[in-house]
C-alpha positions in Angstrom: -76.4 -53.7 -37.6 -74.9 -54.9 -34.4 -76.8 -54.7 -31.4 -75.1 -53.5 -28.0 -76.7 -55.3 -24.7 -77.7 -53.4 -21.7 -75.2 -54.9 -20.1 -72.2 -53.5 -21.6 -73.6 -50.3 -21.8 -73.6 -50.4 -17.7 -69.8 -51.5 -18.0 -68.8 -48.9 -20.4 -70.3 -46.0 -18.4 -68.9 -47.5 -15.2 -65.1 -47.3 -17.2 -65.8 -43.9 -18.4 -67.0 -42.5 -15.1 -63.7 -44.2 -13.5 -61.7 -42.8 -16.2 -62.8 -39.6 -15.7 -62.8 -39.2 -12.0 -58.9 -40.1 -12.3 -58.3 -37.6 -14.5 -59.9 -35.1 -12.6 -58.0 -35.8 -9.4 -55.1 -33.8 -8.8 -51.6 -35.8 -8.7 -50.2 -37.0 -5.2 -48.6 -33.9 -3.3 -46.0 -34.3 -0.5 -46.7 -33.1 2.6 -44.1 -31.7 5.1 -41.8 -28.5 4.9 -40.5 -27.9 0.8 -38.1 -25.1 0.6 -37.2 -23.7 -2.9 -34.3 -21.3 -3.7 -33.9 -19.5 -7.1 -30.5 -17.6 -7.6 -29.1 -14.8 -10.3 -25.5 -13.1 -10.1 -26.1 -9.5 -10.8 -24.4 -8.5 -13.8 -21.4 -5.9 -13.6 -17.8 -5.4 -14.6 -16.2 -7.1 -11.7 -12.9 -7.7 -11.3 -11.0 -9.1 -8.3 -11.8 -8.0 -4.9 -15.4 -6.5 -5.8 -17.7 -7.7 -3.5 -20.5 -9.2 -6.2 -23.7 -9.7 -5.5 -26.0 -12.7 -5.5 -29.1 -12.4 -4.9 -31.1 -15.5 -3.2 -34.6 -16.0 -3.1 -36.2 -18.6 -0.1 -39.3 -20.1 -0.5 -41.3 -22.5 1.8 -43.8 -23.8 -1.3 -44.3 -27.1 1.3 -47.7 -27.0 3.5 -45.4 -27.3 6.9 -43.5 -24.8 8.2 -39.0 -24.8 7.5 -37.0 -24.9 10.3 -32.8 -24.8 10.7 -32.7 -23.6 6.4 -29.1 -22.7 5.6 -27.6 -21.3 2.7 -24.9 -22.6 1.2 -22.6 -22.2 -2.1 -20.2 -24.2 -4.2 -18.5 -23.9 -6.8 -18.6 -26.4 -9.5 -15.7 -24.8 -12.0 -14.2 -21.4 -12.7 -12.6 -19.0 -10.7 -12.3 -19.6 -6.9 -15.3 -17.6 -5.6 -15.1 -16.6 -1.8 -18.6 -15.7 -0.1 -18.9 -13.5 2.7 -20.4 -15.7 5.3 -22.3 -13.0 7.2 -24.3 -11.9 3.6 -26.1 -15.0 4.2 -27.9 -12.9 6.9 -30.5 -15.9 8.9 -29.3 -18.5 6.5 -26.0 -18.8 8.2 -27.2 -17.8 11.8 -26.4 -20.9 14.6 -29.6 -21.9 14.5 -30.3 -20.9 10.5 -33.7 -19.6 9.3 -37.6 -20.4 10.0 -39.7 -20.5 7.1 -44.0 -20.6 7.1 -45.8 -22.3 4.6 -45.7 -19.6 1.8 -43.1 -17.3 3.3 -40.5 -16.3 0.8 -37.6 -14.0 1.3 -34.7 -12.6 -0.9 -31.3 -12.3 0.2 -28.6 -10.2 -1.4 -25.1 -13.0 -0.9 -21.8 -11.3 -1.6 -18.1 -12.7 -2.6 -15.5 -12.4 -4.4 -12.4 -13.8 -6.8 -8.6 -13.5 -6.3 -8.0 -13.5 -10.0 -9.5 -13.0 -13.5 -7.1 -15.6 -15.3 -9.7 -18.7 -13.9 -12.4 -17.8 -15.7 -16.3 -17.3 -15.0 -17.1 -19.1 -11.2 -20.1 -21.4 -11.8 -21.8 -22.1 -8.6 -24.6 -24.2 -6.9 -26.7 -22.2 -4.3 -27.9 -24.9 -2.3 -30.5 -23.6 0.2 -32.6 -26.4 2.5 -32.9 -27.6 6.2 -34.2 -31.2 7.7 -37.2 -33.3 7.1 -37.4 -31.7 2.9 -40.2 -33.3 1.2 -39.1 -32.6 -2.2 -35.2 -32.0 -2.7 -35.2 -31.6 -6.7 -35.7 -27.4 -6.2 -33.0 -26.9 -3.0 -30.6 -26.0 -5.6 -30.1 -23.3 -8.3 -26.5 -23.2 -11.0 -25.3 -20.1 -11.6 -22.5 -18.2 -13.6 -20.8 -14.9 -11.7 -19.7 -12.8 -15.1 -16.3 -11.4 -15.3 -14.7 -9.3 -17.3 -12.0 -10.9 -19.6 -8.3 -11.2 -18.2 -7.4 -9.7 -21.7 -9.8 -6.4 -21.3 -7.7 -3.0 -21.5 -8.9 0.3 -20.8 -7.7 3.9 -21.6 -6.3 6.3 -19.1 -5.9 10.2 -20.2 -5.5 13.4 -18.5 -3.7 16.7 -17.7 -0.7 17.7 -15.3 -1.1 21.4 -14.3 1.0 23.8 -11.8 -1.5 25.9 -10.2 0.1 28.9 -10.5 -2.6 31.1 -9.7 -3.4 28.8 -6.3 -7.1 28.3 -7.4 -7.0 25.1 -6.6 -8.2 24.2 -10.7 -6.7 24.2 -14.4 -6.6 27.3 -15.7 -5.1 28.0 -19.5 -1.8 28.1 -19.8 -1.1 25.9 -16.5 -0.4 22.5 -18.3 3.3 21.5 -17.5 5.4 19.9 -20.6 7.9 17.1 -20.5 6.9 15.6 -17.6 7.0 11.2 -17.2 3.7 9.9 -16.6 3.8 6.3 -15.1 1.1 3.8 -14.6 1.4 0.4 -12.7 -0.4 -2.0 -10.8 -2.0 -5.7 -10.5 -2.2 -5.3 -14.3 0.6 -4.0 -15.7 4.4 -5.0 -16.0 6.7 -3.0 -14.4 4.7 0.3 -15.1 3.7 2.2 -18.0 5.3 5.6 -19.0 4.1 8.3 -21.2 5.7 11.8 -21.5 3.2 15.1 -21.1 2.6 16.8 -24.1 3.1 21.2 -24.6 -0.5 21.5 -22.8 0.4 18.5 -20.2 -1.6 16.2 -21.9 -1.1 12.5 -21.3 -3.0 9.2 -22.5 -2.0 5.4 -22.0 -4.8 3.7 -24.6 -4.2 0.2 -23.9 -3.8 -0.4 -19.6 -4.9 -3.8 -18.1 -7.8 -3.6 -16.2 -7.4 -4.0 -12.6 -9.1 -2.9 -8.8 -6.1 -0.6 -8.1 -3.9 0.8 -10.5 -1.6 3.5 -9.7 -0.5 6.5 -11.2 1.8 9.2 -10.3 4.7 11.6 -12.1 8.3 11.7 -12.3 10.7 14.1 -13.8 8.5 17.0 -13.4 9.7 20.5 -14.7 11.0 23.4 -12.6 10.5 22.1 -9.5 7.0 21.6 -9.6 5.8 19.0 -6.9 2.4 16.8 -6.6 1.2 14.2 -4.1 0.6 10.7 -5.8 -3.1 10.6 -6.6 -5.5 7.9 -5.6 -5.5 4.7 -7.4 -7.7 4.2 -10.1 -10.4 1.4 -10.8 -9.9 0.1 -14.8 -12.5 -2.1 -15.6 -12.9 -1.4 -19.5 -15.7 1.3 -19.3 -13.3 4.0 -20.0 -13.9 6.5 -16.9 -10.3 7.7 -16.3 -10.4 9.8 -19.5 -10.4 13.1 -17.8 -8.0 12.9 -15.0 -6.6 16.2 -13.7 -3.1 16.0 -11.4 -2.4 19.4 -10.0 1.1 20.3 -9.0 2.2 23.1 -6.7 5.3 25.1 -6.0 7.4 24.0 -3.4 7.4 25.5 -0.1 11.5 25.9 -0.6 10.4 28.4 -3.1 9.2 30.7 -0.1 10.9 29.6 3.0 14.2 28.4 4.0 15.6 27.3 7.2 18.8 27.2 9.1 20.1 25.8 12.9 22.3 26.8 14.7 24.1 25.5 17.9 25.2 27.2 20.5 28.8 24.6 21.2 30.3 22.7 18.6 31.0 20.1 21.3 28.9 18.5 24.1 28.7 15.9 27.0 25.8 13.1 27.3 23.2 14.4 29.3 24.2 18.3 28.8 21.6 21.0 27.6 22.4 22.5 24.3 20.5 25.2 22.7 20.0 26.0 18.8 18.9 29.0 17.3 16.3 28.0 14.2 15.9 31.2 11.8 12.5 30.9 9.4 12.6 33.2 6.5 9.8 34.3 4.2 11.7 35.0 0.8 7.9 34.7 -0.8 5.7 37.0 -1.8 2.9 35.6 0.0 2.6 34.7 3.7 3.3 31.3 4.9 0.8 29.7 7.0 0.2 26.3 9.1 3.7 25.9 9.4 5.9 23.3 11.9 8.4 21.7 12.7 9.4 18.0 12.3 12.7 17.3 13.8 15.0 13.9 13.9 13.1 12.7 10.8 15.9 10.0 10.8 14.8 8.3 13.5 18.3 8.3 15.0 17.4 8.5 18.3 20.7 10.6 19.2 19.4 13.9 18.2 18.6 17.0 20.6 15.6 15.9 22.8 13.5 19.5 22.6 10.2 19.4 24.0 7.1 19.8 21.5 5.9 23.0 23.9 9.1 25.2 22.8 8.3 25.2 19.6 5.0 27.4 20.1 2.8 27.7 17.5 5.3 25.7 15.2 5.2 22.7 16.6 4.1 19.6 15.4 0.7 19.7 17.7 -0.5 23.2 16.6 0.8 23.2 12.8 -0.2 27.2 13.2 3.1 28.8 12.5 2.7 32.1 10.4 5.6 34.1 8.4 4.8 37.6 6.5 7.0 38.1 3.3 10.3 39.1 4.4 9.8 38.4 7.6 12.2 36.2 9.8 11.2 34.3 12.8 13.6 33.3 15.3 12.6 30.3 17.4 15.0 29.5 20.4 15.1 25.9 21.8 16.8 24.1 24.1 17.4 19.7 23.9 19.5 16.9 26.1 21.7 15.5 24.6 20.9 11.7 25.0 22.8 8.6 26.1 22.8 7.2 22.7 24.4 10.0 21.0 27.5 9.5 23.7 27.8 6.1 21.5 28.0 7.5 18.1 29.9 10.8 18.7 27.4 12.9 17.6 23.9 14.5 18.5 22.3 18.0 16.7 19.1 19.2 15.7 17.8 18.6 12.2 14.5 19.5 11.2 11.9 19.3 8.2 9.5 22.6 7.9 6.2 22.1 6.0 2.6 23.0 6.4 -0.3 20.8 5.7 -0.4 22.0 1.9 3.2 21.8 1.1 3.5 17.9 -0.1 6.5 17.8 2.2 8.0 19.9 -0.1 9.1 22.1 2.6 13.1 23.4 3.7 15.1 21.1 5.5 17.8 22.5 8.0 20.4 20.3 10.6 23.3 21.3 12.9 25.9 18.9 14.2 28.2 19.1 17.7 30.5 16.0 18.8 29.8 14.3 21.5 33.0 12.8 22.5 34.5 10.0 25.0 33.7 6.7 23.9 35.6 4.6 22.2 35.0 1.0 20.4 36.6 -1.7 18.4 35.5 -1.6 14.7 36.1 -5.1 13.3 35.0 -6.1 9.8 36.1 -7.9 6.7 37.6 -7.0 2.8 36.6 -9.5 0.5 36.6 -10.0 -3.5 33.6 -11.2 -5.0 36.2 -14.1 -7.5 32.7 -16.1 -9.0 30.3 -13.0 -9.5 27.9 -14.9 -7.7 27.0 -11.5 -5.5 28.0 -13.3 -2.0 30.9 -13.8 -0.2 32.4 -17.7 -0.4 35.5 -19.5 1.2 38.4 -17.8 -0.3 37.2 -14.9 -1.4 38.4 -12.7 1.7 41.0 -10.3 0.8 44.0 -11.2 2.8 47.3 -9.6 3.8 46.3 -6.2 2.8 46.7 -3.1 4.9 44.2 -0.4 5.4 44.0 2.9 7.0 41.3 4.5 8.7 41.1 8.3 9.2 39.0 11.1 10.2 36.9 13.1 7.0 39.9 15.3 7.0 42.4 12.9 5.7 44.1 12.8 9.0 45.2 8.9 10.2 43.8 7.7 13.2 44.4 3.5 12.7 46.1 1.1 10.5 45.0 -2.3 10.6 45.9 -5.8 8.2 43.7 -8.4 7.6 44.0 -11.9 8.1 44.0 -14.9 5.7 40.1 -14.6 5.2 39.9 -10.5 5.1 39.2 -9.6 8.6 40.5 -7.1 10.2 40.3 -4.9 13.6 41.1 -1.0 14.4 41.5 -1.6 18.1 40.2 1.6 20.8 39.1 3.8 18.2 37.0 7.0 19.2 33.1 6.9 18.0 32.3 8.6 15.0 32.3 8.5 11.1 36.1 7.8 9.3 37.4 7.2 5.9 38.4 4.0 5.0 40.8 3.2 2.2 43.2 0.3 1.2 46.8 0.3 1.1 47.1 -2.5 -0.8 46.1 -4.3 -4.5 42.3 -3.5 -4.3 40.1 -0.2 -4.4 36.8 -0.1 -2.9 33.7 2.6 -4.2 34.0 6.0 -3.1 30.5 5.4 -1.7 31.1 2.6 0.5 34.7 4.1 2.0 33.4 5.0 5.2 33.0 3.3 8.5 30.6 4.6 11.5 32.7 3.5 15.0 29.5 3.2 17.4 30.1 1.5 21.1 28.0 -0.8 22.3 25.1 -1.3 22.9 24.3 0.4 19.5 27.7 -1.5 17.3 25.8 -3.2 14.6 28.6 -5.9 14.9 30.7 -6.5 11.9 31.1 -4.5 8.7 31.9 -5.8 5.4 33.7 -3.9 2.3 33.4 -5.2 -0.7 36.8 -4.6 -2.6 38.0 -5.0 -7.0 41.7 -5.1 -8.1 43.3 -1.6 -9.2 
């Protein structure tokens, strides 16, 4: 047996104890401010435009305390994800954020994507600030989950006339045969689906999108209803149950008619009109007014809101009994402009707040006569189909006549080697136009408005097809 000296015993306890004190020590920390930031998308069906949250968490783990932390995040691939700047609360302040040693805060980050078709956004939340003592844990990846670009949903519901007025579906109220449309972001064109004998509708396959519209055409008997708010389709089927109520129109119960007292006038003259509400309902007729020049012409009777009472536009408090006629009398000046087009009148809508503009519309006409103007303009045949005219396409060497609604002539005029052509000193006002020669125009376009200046638009243009 092999004998061990003194001696090395003293050097192998002296390697031992050294040995063990170094595994006892703890490893080499730095010191200075160490900020940490741990990141998770919230899950959701999100689709452009939602605002999706992020929430950040901030933590000084260092033994000094953070000073000027700011938040930032970029993304590495995916859809282009926008981040509200001011989510970032402190993180994105001038000055950024102050962090103890062992302070931690969550934030709640928001943004957004333009489109699905990019896919998922993967992005680095990078959160630090000067003088870091350990860089490796300023950064957290994460993936923001969309839904598919291919995701449908189902949209279904009822179209009902209320004809009881409660305000809800009652049996019996669903309206048939009515076109259901659906469009939006998602969509082509629009969808269309036709109400069944209970007004039942369902679309089963409809791109998901933020805001997808929905509304009705072709609806029975007159029935009218507002278009609905748009509707959110993001795949979890919540627009199964859609009710669309549709009301009578106000025409049903009221009508309306004006009624000048001269059939002519002179710029700047008074003229009165006579307006005659009547309730042919068998309910009364409440909130009602009156909104008048709903063209925007700008050359109609100028009657002050006040003469209109409790009908006008301001108070919206005009009430009819059934069977009951109101007559309103109002008086208007006839303005500059309407000196320029010939014409001026009064011409009204009538609707309450509950009508869906559904309401009777009535209009009265006088001439305004005395100016006169040059109306200039130009025939032309469209030869290539191209839609627009080109060199050589003007009509030329044809006569045309212009005269008044009543077939009476008032000009005749021939154009020139490129289709233009002038009625000289011609009173204002509306005329028929028609061609002497080789061409026809439409029946819709054979009319010309004769407006003096300032108002002339300039030149007209007719577009004109052989016999």
């Amino acid at each position: 047996m092999r004998r061990t000296s003194l001696r090395a015993i003293g050097v192998l306890t002296a390697a031992f104890t050294v040995a063990g004190l170094a595994t006892a020590l703890p490893a080499y920390a730095a010191t200075g401010p160490n900020i940490k930031v741990t990141a998770k998308a919230q899950e959701g069906r999100w689709l452009p435009g939602d605002a999706i949250p992020i929430e950040v968490t901030v933590a000084n783990i260092g033994d000094t305390t953070a000073s000027q932390v700011r938040g930032y995040a970029h993304r590495e691939s995916g859809g282009y994800f926008i981040v509200d700047e001011t989510s970032w609360g402190d993180l994105r302040s001038q000055d950024g954020a102050t962090y103890a040693p062992g302070e931690s805060r969550t934030y709640t980050t928001k943004g957004s994507v333009y489109t699905l078709n990019e896919g998922n956004p993967v992005l680095d939340i990078e959160v630090s600030g000067p003088g870091e003592a350990d860089y490796s844990d300023n950064h957290s990846r994460i993936t923001v989950g969309l839904l598919s670009p291919d995701t449908t949903d189902r949209v279904a519901g009822v179209l009902y006339g209320d004809r009881n007025e409660d305000g809800k579906l009652s049996p019996g109220e669903g309206l048939a045969g009515a076109e259901a449309r659906v469009s939006g972001p998602g969509p082509s064109g629009y969808l269309t689906a036709i109400t069944d004998a209970e007004g039942r509708f369902s679309f089963d396959a409809v791109p998901v999108g933020p805001s997808i519209y929905w509304h009705f055409e072709k609806i029975p008997d007159g029935w009218v209803t507002a278009y609905p708010p748009s509707l959110r389709l993001d795949g979890s089927g919540q627009n199964t149950a859609l009710e669309s109520r549709a009301i009578r129109p106000l025409t049903d119960s009221l009508s309306a008619k004006i009624a000048l007292d001269k059939t002519t006038y002179a710029v700047g003259e008074t003229a009165t009109a006579t307006v005659t509400l009547t309730n042919v309902g068998a309910r009364e007729v409440a909130g009602i007014y009156a909104g008048c020049d709903p063209g925007g012409y700008e050359r109609g009777l100028e009657v002050p809101a006040a003469q209109w009472g409790a009908f006008s536009y301001v108070n919206k408090a005009g009430k009819i009994a059934p069977g009951q006629s109101v007559v309103l009398k109002v008086a208007g000046t006839v303005p500059a402009r309407a000196g320029a087009f010939g014409e001026t009148g009064l011409d009204c809508w009538f609707d309450n707040d509950n009508s869906l503009s559904s309401g009777p519309y009535a209009y009265q006409n006088a001439k305004v006569p005395g100016a006169r103007a040059d109306a200039r303009g130009q025939i032309w045949y469209d030869k290539n189909g191209n839609y627009r005219f080109d060199t050589g396409e003007g009509a030329a060497n044809t006569t045309v006549a212009l005269s008044t609604t009543d077939k009476k002539l008032v000009s005749l005029a021939k154009t020139d080697a490129n289709g233009f052509l002038t009625f000289p000193n011609v009173a204002v006002g509306t005329y028929r136009f028609s061609i002497l020669g080789p061409w026809r125009i439409n029946e819709s376009d054979a009319t010309v408005d004769v407006i003096a200046p300032p108002y002339n638009p300039g030149q007209w243009t007719k577009h004109v097809v052989p016999r």
